[in-house]
C-alpha positions in Angstrom: -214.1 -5.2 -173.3 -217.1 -6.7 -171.5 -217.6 -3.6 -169.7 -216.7 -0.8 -172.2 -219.5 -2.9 -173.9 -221.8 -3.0 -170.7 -221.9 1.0 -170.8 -219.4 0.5 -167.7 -216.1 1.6 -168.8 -215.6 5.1 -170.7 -213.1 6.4 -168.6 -211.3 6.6 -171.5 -213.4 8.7 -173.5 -213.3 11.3 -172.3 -215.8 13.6 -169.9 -217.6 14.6 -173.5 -219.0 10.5 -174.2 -222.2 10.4 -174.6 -224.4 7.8 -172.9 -222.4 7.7 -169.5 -223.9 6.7 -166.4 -222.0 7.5 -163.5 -223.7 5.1 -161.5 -222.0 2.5 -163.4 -218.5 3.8 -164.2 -215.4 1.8 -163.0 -211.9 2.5 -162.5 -209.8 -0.6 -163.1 -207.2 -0.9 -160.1 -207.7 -4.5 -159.7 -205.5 -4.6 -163.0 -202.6 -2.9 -162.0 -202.5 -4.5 -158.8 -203.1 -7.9 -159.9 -199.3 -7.7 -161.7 -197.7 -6.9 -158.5 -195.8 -9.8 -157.3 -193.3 -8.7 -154.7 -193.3 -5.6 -152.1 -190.4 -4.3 -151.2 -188.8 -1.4 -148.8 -187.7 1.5 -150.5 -183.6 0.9 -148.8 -183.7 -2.4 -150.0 -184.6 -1.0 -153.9 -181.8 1.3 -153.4 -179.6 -1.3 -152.5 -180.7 -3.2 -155.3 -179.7 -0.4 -157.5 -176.4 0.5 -156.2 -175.5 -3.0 -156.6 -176.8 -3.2 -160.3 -175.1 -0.2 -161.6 -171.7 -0.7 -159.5 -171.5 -3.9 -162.0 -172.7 -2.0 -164.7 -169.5 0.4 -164.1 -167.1 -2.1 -163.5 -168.3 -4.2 -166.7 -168.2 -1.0 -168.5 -164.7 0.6 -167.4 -163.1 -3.3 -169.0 -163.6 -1.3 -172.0 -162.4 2.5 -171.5 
């Protein structure tokens, strides 16, 4: 909020805001970035998912 209020964050505005210097504008990657916690290889995420929804199925077929 600090910056929108700065005149350094319009990004979302819109290219039609009034008032923007370019010179000052932002983009705020540091935000998404800051919530990662873990990398991890793509085969391992596959892995991960193959696993999950093999015990989804097999919870699931208890019931059909």
């Amino acid at each position: 909020m600090r910056s929108f209020q700065d005149g350094a964050f319009h990004l979302a505005l819109g290219p039609e805001a009034e008032d923007v210097d370019p010179e000052k504008e932002c983009y705020p990657a540091g935000q998404g970035s800051g919530a990662i916690q873990e990398l991890v290889p793509a085969g391992e995420l596959v892995r991960r998912f193959v696993e999950e929804a093999e015990q989804a199925i097999a919870a699931a077929s208890k019931y059909l």
